[in-house]
Every structure is written in C-alpha cells, then in structure tokens.
Backbone and ligand atoms as CSV (ligand in chain L), in Angstrom:
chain,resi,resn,atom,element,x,y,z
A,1,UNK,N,N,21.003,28.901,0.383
A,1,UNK,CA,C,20.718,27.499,0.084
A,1,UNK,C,C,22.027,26.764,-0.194
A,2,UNK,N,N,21.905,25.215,0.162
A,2,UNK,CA,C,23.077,25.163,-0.166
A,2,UNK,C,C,22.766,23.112,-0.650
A,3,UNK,N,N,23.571,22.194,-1.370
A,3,UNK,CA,C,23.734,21.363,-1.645
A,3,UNK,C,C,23.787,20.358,-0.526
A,4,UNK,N,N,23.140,19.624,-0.320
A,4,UNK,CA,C,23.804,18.824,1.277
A,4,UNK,C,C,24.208,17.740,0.702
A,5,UNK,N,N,24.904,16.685,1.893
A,5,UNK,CA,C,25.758,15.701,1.155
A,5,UNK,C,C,24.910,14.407,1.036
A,6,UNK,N,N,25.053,13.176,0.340
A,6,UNK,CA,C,23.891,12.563,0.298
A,6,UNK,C,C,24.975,11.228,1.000
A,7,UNK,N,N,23.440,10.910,1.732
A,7,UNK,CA,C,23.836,9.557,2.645
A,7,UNK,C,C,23.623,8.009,1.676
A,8,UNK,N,N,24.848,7.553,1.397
A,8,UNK,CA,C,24.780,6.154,0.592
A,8,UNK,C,C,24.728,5.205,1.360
A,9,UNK,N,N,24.022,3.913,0.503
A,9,UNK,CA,C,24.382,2.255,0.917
A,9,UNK,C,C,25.976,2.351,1.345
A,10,UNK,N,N,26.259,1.046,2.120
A,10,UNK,CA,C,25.351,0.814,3.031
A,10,UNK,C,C,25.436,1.603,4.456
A,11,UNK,N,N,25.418,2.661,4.402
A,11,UNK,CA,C,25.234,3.734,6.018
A,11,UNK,C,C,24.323,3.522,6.714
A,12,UNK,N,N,24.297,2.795,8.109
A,12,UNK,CA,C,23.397,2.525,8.801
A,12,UNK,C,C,22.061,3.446,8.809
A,13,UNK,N,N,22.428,5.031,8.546
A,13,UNK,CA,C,21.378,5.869,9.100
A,13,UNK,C,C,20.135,5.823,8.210
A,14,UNK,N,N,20.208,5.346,6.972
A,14,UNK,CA,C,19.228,4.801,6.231
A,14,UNK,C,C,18.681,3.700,6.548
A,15,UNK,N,N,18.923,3.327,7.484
A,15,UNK,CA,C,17.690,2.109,8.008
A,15,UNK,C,C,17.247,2.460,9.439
A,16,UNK,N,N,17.492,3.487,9.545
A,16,UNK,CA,C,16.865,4.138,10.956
A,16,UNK,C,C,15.634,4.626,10.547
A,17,UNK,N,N,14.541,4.599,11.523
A,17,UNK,CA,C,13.016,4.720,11.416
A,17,UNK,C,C,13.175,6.756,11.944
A,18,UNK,N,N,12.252,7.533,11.085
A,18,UNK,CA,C,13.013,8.955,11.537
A,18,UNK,C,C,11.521,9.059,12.410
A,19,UNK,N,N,11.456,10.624,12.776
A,19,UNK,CA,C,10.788,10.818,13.799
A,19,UNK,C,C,9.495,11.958,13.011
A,20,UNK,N,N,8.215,11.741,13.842
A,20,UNK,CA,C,7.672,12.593,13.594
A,20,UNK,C,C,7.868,14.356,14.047
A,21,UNK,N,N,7.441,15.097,12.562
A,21,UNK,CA,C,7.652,16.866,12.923
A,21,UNK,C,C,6.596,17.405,13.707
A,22,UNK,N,N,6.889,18.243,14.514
A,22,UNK,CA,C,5.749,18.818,15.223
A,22,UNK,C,C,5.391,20.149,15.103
A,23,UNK,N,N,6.337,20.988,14.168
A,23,UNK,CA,C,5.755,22.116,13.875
A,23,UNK,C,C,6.706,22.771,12.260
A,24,UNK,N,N,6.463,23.559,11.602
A,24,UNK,CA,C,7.480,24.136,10.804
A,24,UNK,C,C,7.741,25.497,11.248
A,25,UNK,N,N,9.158,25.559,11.606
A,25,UNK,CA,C,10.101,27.025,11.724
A,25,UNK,C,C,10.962,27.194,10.846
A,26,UNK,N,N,11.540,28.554,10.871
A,26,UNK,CA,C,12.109,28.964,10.245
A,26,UNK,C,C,13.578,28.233,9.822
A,27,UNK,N,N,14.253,27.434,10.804
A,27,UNK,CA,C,15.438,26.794,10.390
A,27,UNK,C,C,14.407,25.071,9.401
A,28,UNK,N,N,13.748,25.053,9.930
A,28,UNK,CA,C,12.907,23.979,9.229
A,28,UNK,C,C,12.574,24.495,7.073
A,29,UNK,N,N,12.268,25.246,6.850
A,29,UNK,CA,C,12.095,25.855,5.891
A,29,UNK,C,C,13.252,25.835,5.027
A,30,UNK,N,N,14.360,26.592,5.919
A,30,UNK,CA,C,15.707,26.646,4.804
A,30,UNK,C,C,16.283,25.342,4.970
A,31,UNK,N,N,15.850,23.949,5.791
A,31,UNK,CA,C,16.102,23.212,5.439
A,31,UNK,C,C,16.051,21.982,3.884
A,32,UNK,N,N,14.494,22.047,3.843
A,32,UNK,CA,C,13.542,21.822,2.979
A,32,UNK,C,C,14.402,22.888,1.722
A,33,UNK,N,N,14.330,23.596,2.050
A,33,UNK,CA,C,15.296,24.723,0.638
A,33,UNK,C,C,16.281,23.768,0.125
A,34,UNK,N,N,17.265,23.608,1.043
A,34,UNK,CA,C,17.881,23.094,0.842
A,34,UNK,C,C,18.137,21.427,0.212
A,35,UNK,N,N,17.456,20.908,0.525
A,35,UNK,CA,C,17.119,19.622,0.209
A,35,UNK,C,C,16.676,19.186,-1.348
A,36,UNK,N,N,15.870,20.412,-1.521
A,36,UNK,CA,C,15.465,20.915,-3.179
A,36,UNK,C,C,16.515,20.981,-4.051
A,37,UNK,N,N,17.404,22.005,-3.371
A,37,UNK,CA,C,18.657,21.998,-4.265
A,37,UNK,C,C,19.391,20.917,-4.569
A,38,UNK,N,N,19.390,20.134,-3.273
A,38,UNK,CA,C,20.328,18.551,-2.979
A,38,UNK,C,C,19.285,18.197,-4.369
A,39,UNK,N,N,18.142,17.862,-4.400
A,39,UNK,CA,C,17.489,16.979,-5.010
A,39,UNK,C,C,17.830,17.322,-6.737
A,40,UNK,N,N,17.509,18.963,-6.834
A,40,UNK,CA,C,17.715,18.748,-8.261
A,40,UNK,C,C,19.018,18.941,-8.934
A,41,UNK,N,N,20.075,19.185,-7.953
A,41,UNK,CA,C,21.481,19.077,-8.438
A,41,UNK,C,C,21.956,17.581,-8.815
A,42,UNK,N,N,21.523,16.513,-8.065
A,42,UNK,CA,C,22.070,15.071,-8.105
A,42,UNK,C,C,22.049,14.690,-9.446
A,43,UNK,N,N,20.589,14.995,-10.575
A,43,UNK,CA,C,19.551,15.118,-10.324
A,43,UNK,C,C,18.240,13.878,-10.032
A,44,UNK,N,N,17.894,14.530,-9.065
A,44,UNK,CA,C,16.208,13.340,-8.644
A,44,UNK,C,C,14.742,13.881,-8.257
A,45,UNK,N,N,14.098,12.843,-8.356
A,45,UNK,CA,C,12.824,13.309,-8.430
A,45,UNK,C,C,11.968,13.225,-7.138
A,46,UNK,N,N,12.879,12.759,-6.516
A,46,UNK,CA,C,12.709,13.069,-4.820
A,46,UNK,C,C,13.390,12.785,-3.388
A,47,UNK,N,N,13.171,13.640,-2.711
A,47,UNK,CA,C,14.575,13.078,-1.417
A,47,UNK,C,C,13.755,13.114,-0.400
A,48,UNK,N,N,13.945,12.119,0.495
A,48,UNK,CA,C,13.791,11.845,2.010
A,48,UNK,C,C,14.629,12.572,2.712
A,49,UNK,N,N,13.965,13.189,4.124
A,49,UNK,CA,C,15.123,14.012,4.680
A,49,UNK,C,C,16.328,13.162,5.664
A,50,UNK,N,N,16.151,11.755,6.054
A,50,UNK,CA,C,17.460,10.488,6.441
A,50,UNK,C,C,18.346,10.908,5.316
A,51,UNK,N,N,17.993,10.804,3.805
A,51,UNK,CA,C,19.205,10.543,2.910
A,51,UNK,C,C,19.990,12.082,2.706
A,52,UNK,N,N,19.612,13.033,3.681
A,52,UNK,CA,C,20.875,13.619,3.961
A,52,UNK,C,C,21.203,14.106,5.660
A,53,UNK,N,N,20.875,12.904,6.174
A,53,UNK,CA,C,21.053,12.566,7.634
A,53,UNK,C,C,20.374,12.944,8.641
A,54,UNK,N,N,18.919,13.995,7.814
A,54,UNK,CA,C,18.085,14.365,9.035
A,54,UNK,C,C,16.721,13.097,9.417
A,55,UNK,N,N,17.229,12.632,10.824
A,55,UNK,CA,C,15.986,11.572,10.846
A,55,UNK,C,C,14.045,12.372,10.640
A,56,UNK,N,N,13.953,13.249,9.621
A,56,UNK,CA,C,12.493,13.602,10.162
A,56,UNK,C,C,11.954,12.868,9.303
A,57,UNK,N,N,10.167,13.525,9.707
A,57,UNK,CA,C,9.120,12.579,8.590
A,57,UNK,C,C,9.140,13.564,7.643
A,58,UNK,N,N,10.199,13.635,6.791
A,58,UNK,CA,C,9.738,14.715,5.761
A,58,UNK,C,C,10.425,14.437,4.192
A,59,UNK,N,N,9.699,14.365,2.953
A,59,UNK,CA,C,9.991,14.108,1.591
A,59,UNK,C,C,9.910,15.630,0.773
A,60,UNK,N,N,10.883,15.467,-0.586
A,60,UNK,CA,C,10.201,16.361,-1.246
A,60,UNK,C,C,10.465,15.875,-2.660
A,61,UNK,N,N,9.346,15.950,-3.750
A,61,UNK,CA,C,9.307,15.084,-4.815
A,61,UNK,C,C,8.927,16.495,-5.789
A,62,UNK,N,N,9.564,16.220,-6.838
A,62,UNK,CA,C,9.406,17.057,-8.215
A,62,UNK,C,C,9.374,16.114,-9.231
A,63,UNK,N,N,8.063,14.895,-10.003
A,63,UNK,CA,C,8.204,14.442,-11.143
A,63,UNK,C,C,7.895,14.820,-12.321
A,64,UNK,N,N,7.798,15.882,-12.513
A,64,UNK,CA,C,7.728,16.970,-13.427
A,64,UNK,C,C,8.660,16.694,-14.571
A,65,UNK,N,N,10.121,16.144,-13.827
A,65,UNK,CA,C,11.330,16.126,-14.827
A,65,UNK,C,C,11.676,17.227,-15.585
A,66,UNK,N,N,10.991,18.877,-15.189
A,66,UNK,CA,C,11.495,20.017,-16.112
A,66,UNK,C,C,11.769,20.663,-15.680
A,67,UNK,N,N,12.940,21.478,-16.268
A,67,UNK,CA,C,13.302,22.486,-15.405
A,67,UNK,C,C,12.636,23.974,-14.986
A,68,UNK,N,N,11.780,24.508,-16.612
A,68,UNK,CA,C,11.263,25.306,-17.128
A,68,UNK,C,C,9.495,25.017,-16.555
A,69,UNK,N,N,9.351,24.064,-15.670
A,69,UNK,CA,C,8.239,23.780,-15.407
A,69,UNK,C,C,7.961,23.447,-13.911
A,70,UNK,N,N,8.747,23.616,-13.015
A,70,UNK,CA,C,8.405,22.483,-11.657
A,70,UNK,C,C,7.506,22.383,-10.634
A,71,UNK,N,N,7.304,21.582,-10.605
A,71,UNK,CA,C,6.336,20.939,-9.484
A,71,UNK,C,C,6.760,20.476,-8.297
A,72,UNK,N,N,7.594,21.771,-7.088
A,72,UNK,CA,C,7.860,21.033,-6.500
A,72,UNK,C,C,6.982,20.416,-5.252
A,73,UNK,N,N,6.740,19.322,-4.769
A,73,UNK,CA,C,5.803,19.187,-3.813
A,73,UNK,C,C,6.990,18.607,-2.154
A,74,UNK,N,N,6.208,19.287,-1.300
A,74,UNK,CA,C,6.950,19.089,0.387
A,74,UNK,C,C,6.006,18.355,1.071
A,75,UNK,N,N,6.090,17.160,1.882
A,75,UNK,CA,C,5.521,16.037,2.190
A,75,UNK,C,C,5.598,15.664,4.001
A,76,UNK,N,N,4.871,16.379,4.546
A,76,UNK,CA,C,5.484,16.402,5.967
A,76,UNK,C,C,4.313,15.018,6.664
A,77,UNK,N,N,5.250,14.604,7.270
A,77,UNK,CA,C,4.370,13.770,8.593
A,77,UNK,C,C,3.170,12.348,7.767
A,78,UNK,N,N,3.931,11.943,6.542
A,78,UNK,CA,C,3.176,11.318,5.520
A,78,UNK,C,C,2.258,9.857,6.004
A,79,UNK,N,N,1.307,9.746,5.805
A,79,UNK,CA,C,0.358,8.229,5.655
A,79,UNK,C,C,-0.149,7.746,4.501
A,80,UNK,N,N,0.075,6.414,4.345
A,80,UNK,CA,C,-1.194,6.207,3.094
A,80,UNK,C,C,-2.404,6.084,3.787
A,81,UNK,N,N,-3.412,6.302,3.492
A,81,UNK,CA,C,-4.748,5.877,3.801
A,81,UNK,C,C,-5.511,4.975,2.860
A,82,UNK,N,N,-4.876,4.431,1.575
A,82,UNK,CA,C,-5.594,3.703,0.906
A,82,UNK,C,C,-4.351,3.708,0.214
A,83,UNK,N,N,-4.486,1.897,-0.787
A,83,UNK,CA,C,-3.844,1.460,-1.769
A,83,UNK,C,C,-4.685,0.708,-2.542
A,84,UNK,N,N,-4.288,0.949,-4.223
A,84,UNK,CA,C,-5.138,-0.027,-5.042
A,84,UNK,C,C,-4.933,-1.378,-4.851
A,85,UNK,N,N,-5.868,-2.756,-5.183
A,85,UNK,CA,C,-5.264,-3.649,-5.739
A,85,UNK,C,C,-4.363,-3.752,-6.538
A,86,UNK,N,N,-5.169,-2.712,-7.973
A,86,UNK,CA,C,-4.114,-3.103,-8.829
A,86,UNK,C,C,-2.578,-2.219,-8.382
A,87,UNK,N,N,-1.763,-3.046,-9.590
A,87,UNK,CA,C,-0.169,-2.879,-9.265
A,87,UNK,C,C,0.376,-2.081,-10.668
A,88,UNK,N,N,1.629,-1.685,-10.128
A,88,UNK,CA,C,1.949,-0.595,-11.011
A,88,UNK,C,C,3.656,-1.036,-10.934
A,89,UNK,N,N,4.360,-1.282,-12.237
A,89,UNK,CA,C,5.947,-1.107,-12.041
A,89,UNK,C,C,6.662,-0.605,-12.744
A,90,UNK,N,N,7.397,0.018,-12.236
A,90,UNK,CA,C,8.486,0.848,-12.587
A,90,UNK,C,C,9.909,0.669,-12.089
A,91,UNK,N,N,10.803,1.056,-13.195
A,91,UNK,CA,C,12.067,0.915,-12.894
A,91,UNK,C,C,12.543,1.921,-11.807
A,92,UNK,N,N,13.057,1.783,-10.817
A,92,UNK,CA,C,13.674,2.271,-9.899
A,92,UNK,C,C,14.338,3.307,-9.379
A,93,UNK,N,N,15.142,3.922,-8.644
A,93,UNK,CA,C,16.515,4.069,-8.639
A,93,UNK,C,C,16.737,4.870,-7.456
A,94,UNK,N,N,17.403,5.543,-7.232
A,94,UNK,CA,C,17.507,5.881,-5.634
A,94,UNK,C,C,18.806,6.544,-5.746
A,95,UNK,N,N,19.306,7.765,-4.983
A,95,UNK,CA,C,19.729,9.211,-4.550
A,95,UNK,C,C,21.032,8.029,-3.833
A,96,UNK,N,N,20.461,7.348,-2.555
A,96,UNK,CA,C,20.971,6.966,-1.872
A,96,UNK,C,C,22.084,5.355,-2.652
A,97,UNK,N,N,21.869,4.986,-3.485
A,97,UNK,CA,C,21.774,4.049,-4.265
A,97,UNK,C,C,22.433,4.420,-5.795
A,98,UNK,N,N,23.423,5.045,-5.798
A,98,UNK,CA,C,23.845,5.763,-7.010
A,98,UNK,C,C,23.481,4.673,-8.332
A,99,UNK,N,N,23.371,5.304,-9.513
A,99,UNK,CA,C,23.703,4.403,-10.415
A,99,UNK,C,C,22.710,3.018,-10.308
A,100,UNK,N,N,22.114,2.365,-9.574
A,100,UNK,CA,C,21.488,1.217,-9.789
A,100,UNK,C,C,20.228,1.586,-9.838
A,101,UNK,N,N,19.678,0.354,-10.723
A,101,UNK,CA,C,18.242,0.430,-11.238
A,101,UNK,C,C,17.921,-0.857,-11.261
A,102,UNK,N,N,16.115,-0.761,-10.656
A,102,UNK,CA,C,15.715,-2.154,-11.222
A,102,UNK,C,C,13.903,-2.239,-10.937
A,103,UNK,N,N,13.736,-3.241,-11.685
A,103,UNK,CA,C,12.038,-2.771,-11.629
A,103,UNK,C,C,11.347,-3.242,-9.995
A,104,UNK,N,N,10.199,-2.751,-9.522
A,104,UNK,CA,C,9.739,-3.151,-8.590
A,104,UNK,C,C,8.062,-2.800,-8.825
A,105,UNK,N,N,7.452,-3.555,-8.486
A,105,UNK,CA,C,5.965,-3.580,-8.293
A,105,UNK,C,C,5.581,-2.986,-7.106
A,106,UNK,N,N,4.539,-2.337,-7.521
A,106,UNK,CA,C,3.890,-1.643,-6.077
A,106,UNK,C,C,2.219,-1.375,-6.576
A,107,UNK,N,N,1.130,-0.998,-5.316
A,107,UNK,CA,C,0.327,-0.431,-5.622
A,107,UNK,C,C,-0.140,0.596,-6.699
A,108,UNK,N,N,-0.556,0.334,-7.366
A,108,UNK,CA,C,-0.761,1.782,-8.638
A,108,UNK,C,C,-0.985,2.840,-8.264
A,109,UNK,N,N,-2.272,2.768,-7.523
A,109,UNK,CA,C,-2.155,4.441,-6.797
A,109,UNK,C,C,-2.506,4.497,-5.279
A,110,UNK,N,N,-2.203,5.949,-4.552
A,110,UNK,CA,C,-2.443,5.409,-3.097
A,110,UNK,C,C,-2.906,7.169,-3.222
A,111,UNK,N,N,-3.409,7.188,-1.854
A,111,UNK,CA,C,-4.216,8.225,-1.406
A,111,UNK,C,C,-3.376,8.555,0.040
A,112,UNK,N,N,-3.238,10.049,-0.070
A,112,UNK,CA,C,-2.169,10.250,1.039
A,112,UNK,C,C,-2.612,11.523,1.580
A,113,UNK,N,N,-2.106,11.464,2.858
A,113,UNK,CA,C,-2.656,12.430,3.773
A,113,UNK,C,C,-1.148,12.452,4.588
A,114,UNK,N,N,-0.957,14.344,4.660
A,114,UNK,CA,C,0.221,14.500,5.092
A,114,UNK,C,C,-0.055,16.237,5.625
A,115,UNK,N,N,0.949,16.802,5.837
A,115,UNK,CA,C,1.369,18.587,6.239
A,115,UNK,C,C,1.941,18.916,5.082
A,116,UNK,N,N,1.623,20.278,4.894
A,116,UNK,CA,C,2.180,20.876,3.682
A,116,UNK,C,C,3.119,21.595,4.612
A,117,UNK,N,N,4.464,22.895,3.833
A,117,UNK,CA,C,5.098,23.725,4.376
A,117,UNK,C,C,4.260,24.862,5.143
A,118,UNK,N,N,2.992,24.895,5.349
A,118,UNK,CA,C,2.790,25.480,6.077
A,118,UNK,C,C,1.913,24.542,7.474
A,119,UNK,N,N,2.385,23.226,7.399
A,119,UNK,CA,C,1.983,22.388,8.327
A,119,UNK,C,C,0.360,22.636,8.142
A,120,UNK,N,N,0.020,22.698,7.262
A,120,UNK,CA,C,-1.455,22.418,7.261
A,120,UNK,C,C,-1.894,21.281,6.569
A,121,UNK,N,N,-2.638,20.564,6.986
A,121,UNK,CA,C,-3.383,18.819,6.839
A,121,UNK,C,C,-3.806,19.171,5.450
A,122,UNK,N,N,-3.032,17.947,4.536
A,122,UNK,CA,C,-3.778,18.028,3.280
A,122,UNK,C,C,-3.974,16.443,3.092
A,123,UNK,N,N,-4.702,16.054,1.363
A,123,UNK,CA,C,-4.967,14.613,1.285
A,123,UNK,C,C,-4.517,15.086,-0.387
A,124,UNK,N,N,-4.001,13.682,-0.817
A,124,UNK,CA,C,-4.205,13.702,-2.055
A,124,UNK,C,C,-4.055,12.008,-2.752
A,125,UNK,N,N,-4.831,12.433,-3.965
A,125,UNK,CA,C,-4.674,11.053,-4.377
A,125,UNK,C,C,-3.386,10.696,-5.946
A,126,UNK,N,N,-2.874,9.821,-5.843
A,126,UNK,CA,C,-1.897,9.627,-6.596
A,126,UNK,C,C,-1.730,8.462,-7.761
A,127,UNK,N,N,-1.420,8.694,-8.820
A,127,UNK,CA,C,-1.392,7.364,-9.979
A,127,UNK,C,C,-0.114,7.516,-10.491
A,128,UNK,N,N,0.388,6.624,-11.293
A,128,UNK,CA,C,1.376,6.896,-11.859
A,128,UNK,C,C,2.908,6.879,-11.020
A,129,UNK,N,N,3.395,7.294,-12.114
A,129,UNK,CA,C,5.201,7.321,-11.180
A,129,UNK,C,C,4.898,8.242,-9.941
A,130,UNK,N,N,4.055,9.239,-10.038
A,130,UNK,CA,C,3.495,10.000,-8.315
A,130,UNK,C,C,3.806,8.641,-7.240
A,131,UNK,N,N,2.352,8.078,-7.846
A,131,UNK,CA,C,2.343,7.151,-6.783
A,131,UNK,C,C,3.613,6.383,-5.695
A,132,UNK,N,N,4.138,5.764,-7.046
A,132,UNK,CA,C,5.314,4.835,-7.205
A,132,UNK,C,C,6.490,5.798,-6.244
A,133,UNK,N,N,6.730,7.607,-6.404
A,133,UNK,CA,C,7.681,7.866,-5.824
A,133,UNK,C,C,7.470,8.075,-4.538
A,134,UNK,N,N,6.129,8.505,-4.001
A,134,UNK,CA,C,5.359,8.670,-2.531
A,134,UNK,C,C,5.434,7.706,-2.166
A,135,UNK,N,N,5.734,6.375,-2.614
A,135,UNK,CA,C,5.889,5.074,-1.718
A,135,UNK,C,C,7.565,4.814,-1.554
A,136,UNK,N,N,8.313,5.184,-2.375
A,136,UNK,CA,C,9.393,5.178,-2.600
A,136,UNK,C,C,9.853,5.871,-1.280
A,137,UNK,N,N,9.662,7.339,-1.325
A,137,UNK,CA,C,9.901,8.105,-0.399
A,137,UNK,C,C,9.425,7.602,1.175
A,138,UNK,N,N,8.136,7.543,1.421
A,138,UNK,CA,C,7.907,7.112,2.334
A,138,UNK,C,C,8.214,5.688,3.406
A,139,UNK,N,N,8.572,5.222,2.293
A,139,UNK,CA,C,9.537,3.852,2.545
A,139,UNK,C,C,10.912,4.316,3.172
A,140,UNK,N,N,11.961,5.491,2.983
A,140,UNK,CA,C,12.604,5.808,3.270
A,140,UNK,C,C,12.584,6.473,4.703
A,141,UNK,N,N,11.153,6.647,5.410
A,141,UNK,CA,C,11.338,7.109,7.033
A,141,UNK,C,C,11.218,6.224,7.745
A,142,UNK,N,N,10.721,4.878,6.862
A,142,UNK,CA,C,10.707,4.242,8.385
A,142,UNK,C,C,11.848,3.101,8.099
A,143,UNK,N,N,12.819,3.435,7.512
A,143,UNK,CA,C,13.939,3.081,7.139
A,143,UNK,C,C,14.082,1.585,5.938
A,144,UNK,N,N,13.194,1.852,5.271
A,144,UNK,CA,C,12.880,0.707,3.620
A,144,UNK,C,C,13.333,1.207,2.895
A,145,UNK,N,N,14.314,0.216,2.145
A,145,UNK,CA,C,14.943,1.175,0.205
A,145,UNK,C,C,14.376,-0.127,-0.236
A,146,UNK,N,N,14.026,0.629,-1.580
A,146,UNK,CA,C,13.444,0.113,-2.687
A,146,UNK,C,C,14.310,-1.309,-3.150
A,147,UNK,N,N,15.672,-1.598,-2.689
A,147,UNK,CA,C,15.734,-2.890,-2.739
A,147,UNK,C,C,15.424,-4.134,-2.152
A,148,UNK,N,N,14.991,-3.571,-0.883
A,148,UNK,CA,C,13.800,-4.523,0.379
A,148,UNK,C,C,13.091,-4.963,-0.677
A,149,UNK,N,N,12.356,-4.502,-1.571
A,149,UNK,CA,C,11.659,-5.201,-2.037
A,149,UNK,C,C,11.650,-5.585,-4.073
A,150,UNK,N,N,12.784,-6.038,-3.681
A,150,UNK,CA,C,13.518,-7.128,-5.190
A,150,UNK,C,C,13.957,-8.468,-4.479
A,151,UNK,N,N,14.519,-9.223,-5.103
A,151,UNK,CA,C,14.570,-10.459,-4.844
A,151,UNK,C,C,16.131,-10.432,-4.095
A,152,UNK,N,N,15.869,-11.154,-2.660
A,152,UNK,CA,C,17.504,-11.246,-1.907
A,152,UNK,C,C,18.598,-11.311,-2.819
A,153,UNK,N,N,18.767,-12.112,-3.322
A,153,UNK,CA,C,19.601,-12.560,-4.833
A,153,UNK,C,C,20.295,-11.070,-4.933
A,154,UNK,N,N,19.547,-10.423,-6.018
A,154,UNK,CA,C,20.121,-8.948,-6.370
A,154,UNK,C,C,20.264,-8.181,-5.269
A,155,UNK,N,N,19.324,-8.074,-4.226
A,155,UNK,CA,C,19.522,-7.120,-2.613
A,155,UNK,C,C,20.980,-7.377,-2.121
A,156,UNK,N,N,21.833,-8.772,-2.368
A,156,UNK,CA,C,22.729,-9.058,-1.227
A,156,UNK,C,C,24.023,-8.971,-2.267
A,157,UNK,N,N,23.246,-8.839,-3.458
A,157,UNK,CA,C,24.589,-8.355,-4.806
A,157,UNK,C,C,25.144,-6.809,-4.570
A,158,UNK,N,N,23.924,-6.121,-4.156
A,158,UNK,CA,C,24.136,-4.607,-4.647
A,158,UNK,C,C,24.363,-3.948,-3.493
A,159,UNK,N,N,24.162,-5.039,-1.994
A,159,UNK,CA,C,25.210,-4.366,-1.297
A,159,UNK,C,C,26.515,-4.454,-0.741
A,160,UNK,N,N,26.534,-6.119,-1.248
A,160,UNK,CA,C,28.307,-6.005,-0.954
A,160,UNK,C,C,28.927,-5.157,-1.784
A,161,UNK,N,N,28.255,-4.711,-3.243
A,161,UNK,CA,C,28.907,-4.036,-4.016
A,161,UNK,C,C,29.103,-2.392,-3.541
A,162,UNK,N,N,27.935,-2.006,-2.460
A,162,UNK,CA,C,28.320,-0.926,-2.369
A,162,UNK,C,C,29.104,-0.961,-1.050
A,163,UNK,N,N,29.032,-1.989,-0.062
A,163,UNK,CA,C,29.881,-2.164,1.028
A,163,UNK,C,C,31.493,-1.669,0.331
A,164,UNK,N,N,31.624,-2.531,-0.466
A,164,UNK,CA,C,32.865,-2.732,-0.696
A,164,UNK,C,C,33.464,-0.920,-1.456
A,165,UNK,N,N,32.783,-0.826,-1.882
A,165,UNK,CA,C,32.865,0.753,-3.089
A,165,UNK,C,C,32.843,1.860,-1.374
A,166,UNK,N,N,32.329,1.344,-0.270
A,166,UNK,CA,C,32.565,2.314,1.000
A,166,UNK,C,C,34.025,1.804,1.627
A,167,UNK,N,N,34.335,0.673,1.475
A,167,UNK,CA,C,35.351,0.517,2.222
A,167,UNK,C,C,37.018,0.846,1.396
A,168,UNK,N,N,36.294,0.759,0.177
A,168,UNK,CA,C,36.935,1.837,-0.854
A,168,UNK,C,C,37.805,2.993,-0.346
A,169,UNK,N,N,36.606,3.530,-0.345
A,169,UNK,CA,C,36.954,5.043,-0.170
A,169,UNK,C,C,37.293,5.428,1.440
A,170,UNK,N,N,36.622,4.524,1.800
A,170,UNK,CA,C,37.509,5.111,3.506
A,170,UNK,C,C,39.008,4.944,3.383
A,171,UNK,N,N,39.427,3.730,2.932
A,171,UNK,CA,C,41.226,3.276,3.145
A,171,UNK,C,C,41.902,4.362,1.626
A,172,UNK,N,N,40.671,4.943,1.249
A,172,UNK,CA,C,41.419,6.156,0.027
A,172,UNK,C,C,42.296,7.012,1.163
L,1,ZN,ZN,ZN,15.393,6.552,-2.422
C-alpha cells in the first residue's frame, strides 16, 4: 500500500467528469487500498478517485472519525435515487482544497445505489454528515467541488488564492 499524491485547486483534472467502472480486478483493489491510506494519512473522511488523478466512478468514505473503530465504506459506479426536501448544513472542507472551510447546504439525506468491492449492486439510505459526504464525494466525478456551490464572491477568492499558492510552487 502506499500514500498517493493528492490532486489540488486549481488542477484542471478535478473538473474532469471521470468514467464509469466496469468490473473490479485485482490492480483495481490495491488501488482502492491505497486510496484508504491516502485518505486516512491526510487525514479525511473521504476521497474521490480524480483527487488522486484516477478519472473513475469510485469514492471511499470513513465518517467514523476513529481510529480504533472504522468504517470504511467503497462506493463504486454511485447514483442518488432520492433526495429530501429538507436541507442539512455543514461546514465543509476538501482533500483537494487544503485548509479551507465553509458551510454549504445540501439535501439532508439521500438514498444511494452503487457497487460494493465486490461489484455487487447495493442501496443505502443516508442522514447526517453520511449524507452530506456522499454528495460531497459524488460531486467530485462529475467534476463539482464543494465550492460550486458557495457564493462566487468566496469561489473566485479561494481560487486565485490557490492559483497563486500553485504558481508558487512551480517557479520554487
Ligand atoms: Zn472533496
């Protein structure tokens, strides 16, 4: 297993729409391994597989927040099939997006139907920060970050700020 590198604002490949999986193999698996590790080394409570440059349809979320406890869940080929009226918000934050936070409203809970690691069709229903991160995540394949939906104002703050923090480090 190993750490992969994480793809930041503003890198085009995060607004690329990724592709659907059509089966799980064996290099597929130690990928997903891997991604786990990416996720809880950073640490986060879930990664899209774009934000470490693989375009697939694939998430993996642990909101558990323990170490001594985890929950990790693998999210292949994801849909909502239902969203509440009511709304649910929570403060933010994003892998891809170091360091920034900010609140956003969303559906409270959604009902999702996806492939598990053994590519078999499951459904589940979700409340809570669940919810909030399965939309989070899933927002991330078809190339949406959670600042799409805050107000332009702060969206066009936080990425010249990270434009500039990339053009940084390239002329480093
Ligand atoms: Zn994210």
């Amino acid at each position: 297993m190993s750490v992969k590198k994480l793809v930041i604002l503003p890198d085009a490949r995060l607004r690329q729409i990724s592709a659907p999986i059509t089966g799980v193999d064996k290099a597929l698996r130690a990928f997903v391994d891997d991604m786990f590790e990416t996720m809880y080394d950073a640490p986060g409570i879930g990664l899209a597989a774009i934000q470490v440059g693989e375009p697939k349809r694939l998430f993996t979320l642990d909101v558990s927040k323990r170490e001594d406890n985890r929950e990790p869940l693998v999210v292949i080929n994801p849909e909502i099939t239902w969203k509440s009226d009511e709304k649910n918000t929570y403060e933010e934050g994003c892998l891809s997006i170091p360091e920034y936070y900010e609140e956003v409203e969303r559906p409270a809970r959604v009902r999702l139907k996806y492939r598990d690691i053994d590519f078999v069709e499951r459904e589940l229903e979700a409340d809570g920060l669940l919810a909030t991160c399965i939309q989070h995540e899933l927002d991330h394949l078809n190339g949406v970050l959670f600042i799409d939906h805050i107000s332009k104002l702060k969206r066009d703050r936080v990425i010249k700020k990270f434009t500039k923090l990339a053009k940084r480090d390239d002329e480093a």
